[in-house]
N, C-alpha and C positions, 0 to 999 in steps of 0.2 A: 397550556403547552402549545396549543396550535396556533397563537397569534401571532405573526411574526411585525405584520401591521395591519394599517388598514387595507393594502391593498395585497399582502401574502402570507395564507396561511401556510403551515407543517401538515404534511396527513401522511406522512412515512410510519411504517412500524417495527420495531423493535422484534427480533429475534433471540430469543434465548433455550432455545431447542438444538438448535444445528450446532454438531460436537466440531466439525471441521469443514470450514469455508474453505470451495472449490475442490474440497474431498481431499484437502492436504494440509491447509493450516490451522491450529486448534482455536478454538473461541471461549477461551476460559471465561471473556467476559461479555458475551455475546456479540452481533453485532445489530446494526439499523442498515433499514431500507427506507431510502429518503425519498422524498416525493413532494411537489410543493405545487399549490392552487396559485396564482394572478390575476386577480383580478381588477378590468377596466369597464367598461361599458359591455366586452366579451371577457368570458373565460379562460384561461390556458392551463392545464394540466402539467407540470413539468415533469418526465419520467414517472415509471408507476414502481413495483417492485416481486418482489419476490413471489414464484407462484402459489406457494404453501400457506400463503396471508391474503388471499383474494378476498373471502368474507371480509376480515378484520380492513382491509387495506382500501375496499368500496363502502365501508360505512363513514371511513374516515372522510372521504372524499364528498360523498353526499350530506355529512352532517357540516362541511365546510359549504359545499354550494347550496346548501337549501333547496328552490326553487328555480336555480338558474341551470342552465345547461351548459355543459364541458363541452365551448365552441371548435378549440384547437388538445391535441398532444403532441409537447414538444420531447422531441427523443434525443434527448444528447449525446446516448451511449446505450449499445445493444444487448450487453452482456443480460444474462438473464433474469440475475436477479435482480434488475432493473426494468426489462421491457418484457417481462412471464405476462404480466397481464395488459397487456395492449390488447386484444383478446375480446377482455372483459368488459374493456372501457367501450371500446366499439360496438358491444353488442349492448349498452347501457343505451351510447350517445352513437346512434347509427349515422348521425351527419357529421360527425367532429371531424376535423382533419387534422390530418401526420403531420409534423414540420419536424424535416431532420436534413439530414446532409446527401447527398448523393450516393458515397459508399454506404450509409447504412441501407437503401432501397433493396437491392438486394438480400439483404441479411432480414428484415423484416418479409419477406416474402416467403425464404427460406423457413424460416423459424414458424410463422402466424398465418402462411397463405394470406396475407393482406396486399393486394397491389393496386387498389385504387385510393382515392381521395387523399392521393400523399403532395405537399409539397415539398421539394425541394430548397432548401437556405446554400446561398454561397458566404463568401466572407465579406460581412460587414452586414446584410442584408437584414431589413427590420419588420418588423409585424407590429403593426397599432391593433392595440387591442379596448383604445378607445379611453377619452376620458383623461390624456396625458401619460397611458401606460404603452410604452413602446418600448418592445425585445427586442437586443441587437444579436446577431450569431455570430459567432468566432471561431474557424474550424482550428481542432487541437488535436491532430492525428499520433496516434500512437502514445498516446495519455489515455490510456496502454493500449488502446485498441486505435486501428487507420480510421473507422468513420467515427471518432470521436467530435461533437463540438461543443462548444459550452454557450453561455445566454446569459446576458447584460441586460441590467434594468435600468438604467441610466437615471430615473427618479426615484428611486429606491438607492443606487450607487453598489447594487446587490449582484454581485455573480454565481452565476447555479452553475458550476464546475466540475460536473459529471465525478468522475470518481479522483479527481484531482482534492490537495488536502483532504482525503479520505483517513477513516481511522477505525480500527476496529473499535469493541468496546458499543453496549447498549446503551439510550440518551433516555435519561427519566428526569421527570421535573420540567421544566422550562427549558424548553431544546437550545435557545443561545444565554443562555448564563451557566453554563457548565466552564469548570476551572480547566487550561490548557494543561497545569502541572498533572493532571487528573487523566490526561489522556495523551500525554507525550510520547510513554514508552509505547502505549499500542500504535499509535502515528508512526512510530518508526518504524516498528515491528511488520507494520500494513503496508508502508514504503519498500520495506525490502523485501518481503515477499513477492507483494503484487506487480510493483511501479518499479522496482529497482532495475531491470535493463536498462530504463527508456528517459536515463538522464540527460540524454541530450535533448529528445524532442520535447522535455519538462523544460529545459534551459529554455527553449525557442519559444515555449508556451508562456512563459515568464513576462521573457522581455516584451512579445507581441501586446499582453493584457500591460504590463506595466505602465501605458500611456491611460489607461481606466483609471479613474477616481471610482476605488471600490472600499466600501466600509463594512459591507457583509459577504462573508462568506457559505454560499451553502451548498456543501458537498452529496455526494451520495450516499454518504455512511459515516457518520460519526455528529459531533454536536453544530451547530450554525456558529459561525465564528465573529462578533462582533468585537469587542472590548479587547481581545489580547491575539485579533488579527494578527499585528505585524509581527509576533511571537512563532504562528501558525507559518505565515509566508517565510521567516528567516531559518526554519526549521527546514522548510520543502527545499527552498534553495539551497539550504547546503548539502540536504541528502541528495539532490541534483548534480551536485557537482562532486560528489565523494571525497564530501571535506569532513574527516572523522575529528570528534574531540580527543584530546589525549586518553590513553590508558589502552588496553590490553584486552583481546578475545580472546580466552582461552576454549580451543576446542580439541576432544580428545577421544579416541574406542582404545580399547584395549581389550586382550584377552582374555590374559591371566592374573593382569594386576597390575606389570609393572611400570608400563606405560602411562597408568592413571596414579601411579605410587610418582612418579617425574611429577605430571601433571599437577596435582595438588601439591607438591612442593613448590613448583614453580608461584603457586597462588599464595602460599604461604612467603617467598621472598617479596613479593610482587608488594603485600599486604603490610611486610615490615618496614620497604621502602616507600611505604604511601602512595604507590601508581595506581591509579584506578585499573578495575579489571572487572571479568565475570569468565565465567565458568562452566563449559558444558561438557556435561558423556553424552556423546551422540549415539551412544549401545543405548541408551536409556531414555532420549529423551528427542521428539521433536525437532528438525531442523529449523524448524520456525524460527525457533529462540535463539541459535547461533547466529545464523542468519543476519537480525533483529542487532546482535552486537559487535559483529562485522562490519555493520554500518555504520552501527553509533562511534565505532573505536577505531584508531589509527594505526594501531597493532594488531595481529594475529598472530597466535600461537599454537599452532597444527602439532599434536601429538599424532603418530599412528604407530602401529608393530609392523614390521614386513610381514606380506602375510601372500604365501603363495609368488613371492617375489617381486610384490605388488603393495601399494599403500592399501592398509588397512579400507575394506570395503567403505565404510561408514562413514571416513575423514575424505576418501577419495568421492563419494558423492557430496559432500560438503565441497568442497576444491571445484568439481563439476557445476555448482550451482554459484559459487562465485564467477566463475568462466561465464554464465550463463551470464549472467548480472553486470557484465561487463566491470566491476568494482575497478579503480583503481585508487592509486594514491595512497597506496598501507604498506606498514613496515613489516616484513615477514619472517619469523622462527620458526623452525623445526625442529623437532626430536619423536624420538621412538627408539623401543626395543628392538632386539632383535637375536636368534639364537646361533643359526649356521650359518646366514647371509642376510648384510641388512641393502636393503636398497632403496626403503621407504622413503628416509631425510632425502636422500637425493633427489628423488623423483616429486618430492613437494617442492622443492628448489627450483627445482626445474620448471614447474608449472606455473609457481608463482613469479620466475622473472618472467616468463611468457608473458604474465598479464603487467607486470610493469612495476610487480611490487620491487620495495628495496628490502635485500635479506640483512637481516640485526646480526647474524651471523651466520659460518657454513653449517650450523645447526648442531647437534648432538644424536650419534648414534649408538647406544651401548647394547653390548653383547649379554646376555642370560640377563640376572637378575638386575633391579636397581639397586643402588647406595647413591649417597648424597656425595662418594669421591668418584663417581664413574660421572655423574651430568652435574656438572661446574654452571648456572646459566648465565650468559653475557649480563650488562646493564642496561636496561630498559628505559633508565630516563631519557 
């Protein structure tokens, strides 16, 4: 599992304990903490991980170096479950030095009390590590964090890409022979939760790497991507650009019933005209997963009840985290119940031309109970 070649091992490890990453999104299928050894004539350590795997995550690392000593750690991204054990490593390998970008100086200091034996990388700047192993740095700020950078191996053609093509979902077996169909939906699901703001600075980070002749990809969390690469990259670039495939998000709260009685109907016209779709109760279920098909789809379809004279709590923090997300480029419907005054369809209307969406229609608003002759729904192809 750990050979990635002769000159870079795997020594990241697998999580299947943690119920919700960053204490928001669910990990049905767990995740990895990646982490990778290079070596030249010296050492380099790339990122370490999580702090709950310190034993498990220093053995890996010693049964990969043997005998030699961890001369450099390279930090390409601060987040913690990534640099919890810098720490550890230093107190292992008392001479090793930091190489990371300038804004993370700070944040490692903050976080580890660490402020000596760091170097500083600008853009383009290399480290021989001897022997024809030379790491190039490439700063990639706000991929999702400002001191992000990532690391070219240029004889390898391998880039270590901080939490860039990241994916939820645990790596067993041989870390790059894992099937892309296998970990697509949590790819996207990881995209839009974590990385979905920062579609622009993903664009920029794109085009800048696109002059690399890169054959491997190895992220911070998910499997090493060689073989179905360009699968991987034509994925990120288009969730970058919020270019949704056809079909339909349906996301929905409800009360009493009748708003999810629409709701499920709509899924049933949706299903007999063969438009692809999916389906959430946000009373019930994780944001995550809407989210997740928000991205994936070109359409949205916001049920909520007025409720307090106000879009339904539940659909309105969904609404709020698209805003967040900057999403654009989707078709937008509305409906909901409503008993003595409805104001919910409007006020999603509202929100979603703000962001740019184009509405499928002025939406549906019906008063007390559902019937299939009170919500008529437009056509969706």
């Amino acid at each position: 599992m750990s050979k990635l070649t002769e000159t870079i091992r795997y020594v990241g490890v697998n999580d299947t304990a943690k119920s919700l990453f960053e204490g928001l999104w669910p990990l049905p299928k767990g995740v990895s903490y990646n982490s990778y050894l290079v070596t030249g004539e010296k050492t380099a350590l790339i990122d370490t991980a999580d702090a709950a795997f310190a034993e498990e995550f220093l053995a890996n690392v010693k049964a990969e170096a043997g005998d030699r000593k961890i001369d450099y750690l390279i930090v390409n991204h601060m987040e913690p479950d990534h640099s919890a054990l810098m720490g550890l490593i230093r107190g292992e390998w008392p001479e090793i030095r930091i190489v990371t970008s300038a804004k993370a100086v700070p944040m490692i200091a903050g976080y580890h009390g660490l402020t000596d034996n760091i170097d500083v990388v600008k853009e383009g700047d290399t480290l021989d590590l001897g022997a024809g192993v030379v790491l190039q740095f490439f700063m990639a700020p706000m991929v999702h964090w400002p001191e992000v950078m990532v690391t070219y191996l240029a004889s390898e053609k391998t880039l270590f890409s901080a939490d860039a093509f990241g994916t939820f979902g645990v790596v067993e077996g041989q870390v790059n022979a894992c099937r892309f169909a296998d970990y697509r939906e949590e790819m996207i699901r990881y995209y839009a939760n974590i990385v979905g703001k920062f579609g622009v600075p993903v664009q920029a980070a794109l085009k800048k790497l696109s002059s690399l002749e890169i054959k491997r990809l190895c992220s911070t969390h998910g499997p090493v991507w060689e073989d179905e690469l360009g699968d991987v990259v034509a994925l990120y670039d288009r969730l970058s650009r919020y270019e949704g495939e056809k079909g339909v998000c349906i996301v929905y709260g409800s009360m009493y019933g009748n708003t999810e009685k629409a709701a499920l109907a709509l899924a049933a016209s949706l299903e007999e005209k063969g438009v692809p779709y999916a389906i959430h109760n946000l009373c019930t279920e994780n944001i995550s997963f809407a989210l997740m098909d928000a991205f994936r789809y070109d359409t949205i379809a916001a049920g909520a009840p007025t409720y307090n004279n106000e879009i339904f709590p539940k659909v309105s923090h969904f609404i709020s985290a698209l805003e967040g997300r900057c999403l654009r480029h989707r078709r937008f419907f509305a409906f909901g119940s409503y008993t003595w005054a409805g104001s919910s369809v409007r006020k999603m209307n509202e929100r979603a031309q703000n962001m740019g969406f184009e509405l499928v229609s002025d939406g549906i608003s019906f008063a007390q109970g559902y019937s299939p002759e009170k919500v008529v729904f437009p056509d969706f192809k």
